[in-house]
C-alpha positions, 0 to 999 in steps of 0.5 A: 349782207347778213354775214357782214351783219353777222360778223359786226356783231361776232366782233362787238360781243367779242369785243364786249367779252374782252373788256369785261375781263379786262375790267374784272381781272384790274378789279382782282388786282386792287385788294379788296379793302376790310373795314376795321369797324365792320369786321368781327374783331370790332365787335370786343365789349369792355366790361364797366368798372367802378369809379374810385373815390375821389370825392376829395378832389375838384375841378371847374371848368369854364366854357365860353358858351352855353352847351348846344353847339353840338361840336365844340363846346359840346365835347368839352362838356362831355370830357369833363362829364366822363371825368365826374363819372370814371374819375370819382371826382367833384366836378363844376361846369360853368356855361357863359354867355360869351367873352363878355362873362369870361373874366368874371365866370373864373375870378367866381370859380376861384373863390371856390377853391377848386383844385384845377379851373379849366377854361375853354378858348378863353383870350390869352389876355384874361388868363394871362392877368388871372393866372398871375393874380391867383398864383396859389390857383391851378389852371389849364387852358384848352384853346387859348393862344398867346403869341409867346409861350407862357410860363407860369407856373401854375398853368398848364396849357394845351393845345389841339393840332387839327391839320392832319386829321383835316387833311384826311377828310380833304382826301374824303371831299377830293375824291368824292367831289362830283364838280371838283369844287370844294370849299370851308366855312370858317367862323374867323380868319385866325391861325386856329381856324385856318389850321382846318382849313389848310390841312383840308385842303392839302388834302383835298389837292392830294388827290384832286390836283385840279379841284377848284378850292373855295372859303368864306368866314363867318365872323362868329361862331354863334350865327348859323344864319349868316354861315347858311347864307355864306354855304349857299352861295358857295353851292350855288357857285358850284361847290358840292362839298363844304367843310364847316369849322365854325362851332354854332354856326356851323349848323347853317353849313349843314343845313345848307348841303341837305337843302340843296342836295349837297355835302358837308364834312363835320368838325369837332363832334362826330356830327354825321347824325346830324344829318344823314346822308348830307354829313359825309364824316367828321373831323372830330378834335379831340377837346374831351380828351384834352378835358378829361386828361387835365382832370386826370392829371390833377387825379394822379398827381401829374399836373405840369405847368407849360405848354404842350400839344397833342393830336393824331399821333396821340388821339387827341384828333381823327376822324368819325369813321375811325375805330373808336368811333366808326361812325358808318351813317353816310354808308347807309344814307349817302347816294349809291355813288359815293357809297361805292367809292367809300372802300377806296376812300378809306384805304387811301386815308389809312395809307395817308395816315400811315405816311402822316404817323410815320414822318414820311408825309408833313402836312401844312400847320397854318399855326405855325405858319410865320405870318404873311407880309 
């Protein structure tokens, strides 16, 4: 008996011994992935420069909420607060109450001659009669969109495509799901809040293909209330991770995860701060880049009427984990489990945004989607 005994348990610590090197030699054979943000390359200071004077020339910017949302309307603010400061100029930032003070906010701003008026997310609709009215005034839109291009010549349009960057976060909630339900909270069932969502959930299928996905809309961007209702449902449904694009009410969806225990993906603003641990990273778009070129534009002389668009390509959208930003609070917050996965995460994105940059991988653009019969 005690040789059988003895024999079993030979075999069991062989056995054990075997697997572990097997385990150990698929670890060696997986490259181990170096963070960008953590290596000493990443650690260059810029040295600050005077700001020119520019005093002579001005902007109004006009943004279709008050400051507060931390997203949104926030990063607009802060690219035409860079532009003041790093550009030399005069600048003006006009907060409204909502669409109901849109019209009046720029037909005021005109009247004080400005060189350029920017408006932010703003119906086509207004724009459209003001820019045809005051044709001596230059404007540029930021989020505004109209069913065929505009041509006027004394506006510049542009818009931010947030499908990409939004697809790399969907591969972020796909592989580090724990119930293989993943969802979005939009603030309208448009084509500029679907773009997010498409793009996410391209991503998330990418690599969960059987991840069960979820959404829900707000209809406001202005009633967190109402978007924590709406999250909690979808956790209490299973959901683990929800992606928020709803501006002010999008702080109900995060919220909502650090209550229950669960996560969220941020948007617009690297609102992985928030709240640490519960964040997981942010799909941030660009808008005070966008703000900041238009003043520059106006600085330098290259203002151009049309429409153009910009986005991972051209750093006007991305993610808060990338350099730049290299947000790394979920490492430091987030539950052991998923911070283990976070390397492999990573270089499944970068391989991602490789094929994305490249042409190889197209992702679904829900604004340029033709409309459903």
């Amino acid at each position: 008996m005690f040789d059988v005994v003895h024999k079993r348990l030979v075999f069991a610590l062989l056995l054990g011994l075997l697997l572990g090197a097997l385990v150990a030699h698929a670890q060696d054979a997986t490259p181990d992935y170096v963070d960008p943000c953590t290596s000493p390359s990443a650690s260059a200071t810029v040295a600050a420069t005077a700001a020119p004077d520019n005093s002579d020339k001005s902007f109004t910017i006009i943004l279709p909420a008050p400051r507060g949302d931390r997203s949104f309307i926030d990063s607009a603010a802060s690219g035409a607060e860079r532009a003041i400061a790093e550009l030399g100029v005069k600048g003006t930032i006009v907060e409204t109450a909502g669409t109901q003070e849109h019209d009046s906010a720029i037909r005021r701003a005109v009247q004080d001659h400005p060189d350029l008026i920017i408006t932010i997310a703003v119906d086509s609709s207004i724009i459209e009669d003001i820019v045809q009215e005051f044709p001596d005034q230059k404007f540029a839109a930021q989020e505004t969109f109209f069913a065929t291009d505009p041509t006027d010549p004394n506006l510049a349009l542009f818009n931010i495509y947030t499908h990409e960057n939004s697809y790399l976060a969907g591969i972020a909630a796909g592989m580090l799901t724990r119930t293989k339900t993943v969802g979005a909270v939009g603030g309208l069932d448009t084509p500029g809040i679907n773009i997010f969502i498409v793009g996410f959930e391209a991503g998330v299928k990418s690599v969960c293909a059987d991840c069960k996905l979820v959404r829900s809309y707000v209809g406001d961007f202005s009633d967190p209330v109402t978007a924590k209702e709406q999250a909690l449902s979808l956790y209490k449904g299973g959901a683990d991770i929800l992606y928020q694009v709803a501006g002010r009410s999008g702080e109900g969806v995060l919220q909502a995860a650090q209550e229950t225990g669960n996560f969220a993906i941020g948007v617009d603003s690297n609102q992985d701060d928030l709240y640490p641990g519960t964040v997981i990273v942010s799909a941030m778009k660009r808008t005070d880049n966008a703000v900041f070129a238009f003043v520059k534009s106006m600085v330098d002389g290259t203002y151009k009427a049309g429409v153009a668009t910009g986005g991972l390509k051209e750093g006007f959208a991305g993610l808060s984990w990338d350099v730049g930003v290299c947000s790394r609070t979920f490492d430091a917050h987030g539950p052991a489990d998923m911070v283990a996965k976070l390397p492999a995460v990573r270089a499944a994105i970068d391989a991602a945004r490789a094929k994305i940059l490249s042409g190889e991988l197209v992702v679904p653009n829900a604004e340029l989607a033709p409309p459903s019969s």
